[in-house]
N, C-alpha and C positions, 0 to 999 in steps of 0.2 A: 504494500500500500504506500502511495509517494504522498509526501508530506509538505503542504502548500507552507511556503516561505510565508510570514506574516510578519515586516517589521514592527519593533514596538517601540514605545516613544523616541528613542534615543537613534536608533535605526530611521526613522521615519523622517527625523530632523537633520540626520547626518546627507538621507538624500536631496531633502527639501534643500539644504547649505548647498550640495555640489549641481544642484540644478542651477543656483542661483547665480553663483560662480561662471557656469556656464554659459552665462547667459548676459553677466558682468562684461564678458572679456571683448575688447575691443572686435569691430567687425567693418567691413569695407564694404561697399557697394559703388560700381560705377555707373554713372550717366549713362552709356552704352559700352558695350564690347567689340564693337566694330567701327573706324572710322573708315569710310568709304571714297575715295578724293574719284574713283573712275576714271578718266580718260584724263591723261596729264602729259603736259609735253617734257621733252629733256631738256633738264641744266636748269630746274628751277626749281621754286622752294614753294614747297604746298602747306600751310599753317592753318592749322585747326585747334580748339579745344574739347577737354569733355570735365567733366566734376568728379571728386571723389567723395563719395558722405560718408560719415562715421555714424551705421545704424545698430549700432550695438550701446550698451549702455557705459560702456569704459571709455576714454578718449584715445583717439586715434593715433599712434603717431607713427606717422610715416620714416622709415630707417634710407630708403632711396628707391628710385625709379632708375631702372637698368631699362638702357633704349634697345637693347639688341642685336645695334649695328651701328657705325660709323655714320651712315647715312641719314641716322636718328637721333633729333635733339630735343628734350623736355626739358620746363620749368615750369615749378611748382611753386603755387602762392603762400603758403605756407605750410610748415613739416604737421603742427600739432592741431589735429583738428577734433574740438569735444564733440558730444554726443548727439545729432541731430544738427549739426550743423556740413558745411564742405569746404573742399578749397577747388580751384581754379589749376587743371593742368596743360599748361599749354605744349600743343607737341607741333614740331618741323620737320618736314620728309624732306630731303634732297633728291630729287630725281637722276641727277648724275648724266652718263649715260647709259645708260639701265635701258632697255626693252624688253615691252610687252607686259605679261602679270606677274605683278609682286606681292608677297603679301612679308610684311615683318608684325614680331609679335613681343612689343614690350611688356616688361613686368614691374610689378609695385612689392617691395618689402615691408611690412609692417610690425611692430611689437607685438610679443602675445600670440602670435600666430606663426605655424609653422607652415600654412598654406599662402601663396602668393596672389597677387590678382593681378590678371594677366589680359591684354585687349589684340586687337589684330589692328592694323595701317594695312588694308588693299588702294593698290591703283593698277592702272593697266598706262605704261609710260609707250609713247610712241614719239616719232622723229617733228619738229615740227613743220618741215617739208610735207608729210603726210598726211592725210583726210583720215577723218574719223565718223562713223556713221553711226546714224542717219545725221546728223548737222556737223558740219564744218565749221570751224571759224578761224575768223581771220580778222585780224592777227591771233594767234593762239595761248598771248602773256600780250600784259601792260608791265613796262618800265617808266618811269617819270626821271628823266637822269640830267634835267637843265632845268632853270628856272624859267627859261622863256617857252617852256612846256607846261609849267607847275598846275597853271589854272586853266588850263585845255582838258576839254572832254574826251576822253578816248570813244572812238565808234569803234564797235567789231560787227563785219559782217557776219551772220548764221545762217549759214542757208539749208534747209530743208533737203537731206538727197532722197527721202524717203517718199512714198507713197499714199500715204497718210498724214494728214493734218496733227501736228505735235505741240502741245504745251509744257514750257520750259517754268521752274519755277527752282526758287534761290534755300537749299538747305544749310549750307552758311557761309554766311558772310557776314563781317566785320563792321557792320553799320557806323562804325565810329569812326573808322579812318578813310571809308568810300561810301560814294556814294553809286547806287546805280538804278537803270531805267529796262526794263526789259519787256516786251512786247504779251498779251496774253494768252496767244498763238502763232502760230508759221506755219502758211498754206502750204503741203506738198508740191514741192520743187521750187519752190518761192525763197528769197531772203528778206531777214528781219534787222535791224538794224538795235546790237546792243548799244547803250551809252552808262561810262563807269568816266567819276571823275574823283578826285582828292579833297578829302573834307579839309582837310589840313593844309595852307597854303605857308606856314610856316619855313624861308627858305632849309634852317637845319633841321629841320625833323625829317626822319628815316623809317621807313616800315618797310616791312616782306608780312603782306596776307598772300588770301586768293577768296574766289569764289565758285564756291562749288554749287554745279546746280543739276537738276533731276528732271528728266523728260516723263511725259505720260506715258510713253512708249510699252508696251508687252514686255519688255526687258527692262523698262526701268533704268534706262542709259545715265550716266552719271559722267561730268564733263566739270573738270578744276581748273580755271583761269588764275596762273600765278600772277599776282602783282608785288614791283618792286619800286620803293620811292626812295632814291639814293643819288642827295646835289653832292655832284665834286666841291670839295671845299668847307661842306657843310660840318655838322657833327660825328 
């Protein structure tokens, strides 16, 4: 005959302690597990963010984020983040000259855990001589690199190579250092006419974004416009 375990007071408190415990210890959760830049040209810098929350009830503190690769640079808003709050991690891909699919996969060390939290960087890098489908565009990057540029609008053609009418629409972009204008579809085989301009007319200030954007398309086509604003002479 088997004998049903039955903790009694002291047993019963020692589990109630180590659930508690359990449940104390610091814990990570990210924004998303995947940053997705899609179709990017070579020799330029794709910048994105995502968040990290501390949803456990211990405060978080971050020991380092390991990029994975050379090609791969983060910074982190700050290491110690309490409970129910986040920080701000900013990552930069270098395209290099790299073609075709990439994918790298950075990791986050934390206290208290012996498990890591770990995200994916996909792009698919191509030449920027080359077309990308269904839209093209052109120019394939903004540089801002003189002053007698600064406050010029950049146009990019997008032309449609597709056979179906596509809506392009912005998953991120840096609203604070640009500005942009983008059409709310593009008739098959038609071009549309982007406009991205510099919020910042500041001669020394310097930034590397992009803007990554997401078609309607059955595939769900993903296209990163790097942007660089860098005056000789400047900062």
């Amino acid at each position: 005959m088997k004998r049903l375990f039955r903790p009694g007071p002291l047993g019963l408190g020692l589990l109630l302690t180590c659930t508690g415990l359990a449940f104390a210890q610091p814990q990570l959760r990210l924004s998303t597990r995947t940053i997705d830049f899609g179709y990017a040209p070579q020799k330029a810098h794709l910048r994105t963010h995502i968040y990290l929350h501390s949803s456990g009830l211990d405060t978080l503190h971050i020991i380092r984020v390991i990029p994975g690769c050379a090609c791969t640079r983060t910074e982190l808003e700050h290491a110690v983040i309490p409970p129910g709050d986040s920080a701000r991690l900013d990552v930069t891909f270098a395209t290099r000259r790299y073609l075709g699919a990439m994918t790298r996969r950075p990791s986050i060390q934390f206290e208290g855990s012996e498990v890591v939290g770990r995200f994916a960087i996909e792009t698919n890098i191509y030449r920027p001589e080359d077309s990308t489908f269904p839209l093209v565009l052109s120019p394939p990057l903004i540089a801002w690199r003189d002053t007698a540029t600064l406050a010029d609008t950049v146009v990019i053609r997008a032309t449609n190579l597709g056979t179906d009418d596509i809506s392009p629409r912005v998953v991120f972009g840096d609203s604070a250092l640009v500005w942009w204008q983008l059409p709310s579809s593009i008739p098959a085989g038609e071009t549309a006419l982007w406009r991205i301009a510099s919020r910042d007319l500041d001669q020394d200030a310097e930034y590397q974004t992009s803007l990554t954007i997401e078609l309607d398309n059955r595939e769900r086509t993903r296209i990163t416009i790097p942007i660089l604003r860098h005056i000789p002479g400047g900062s």
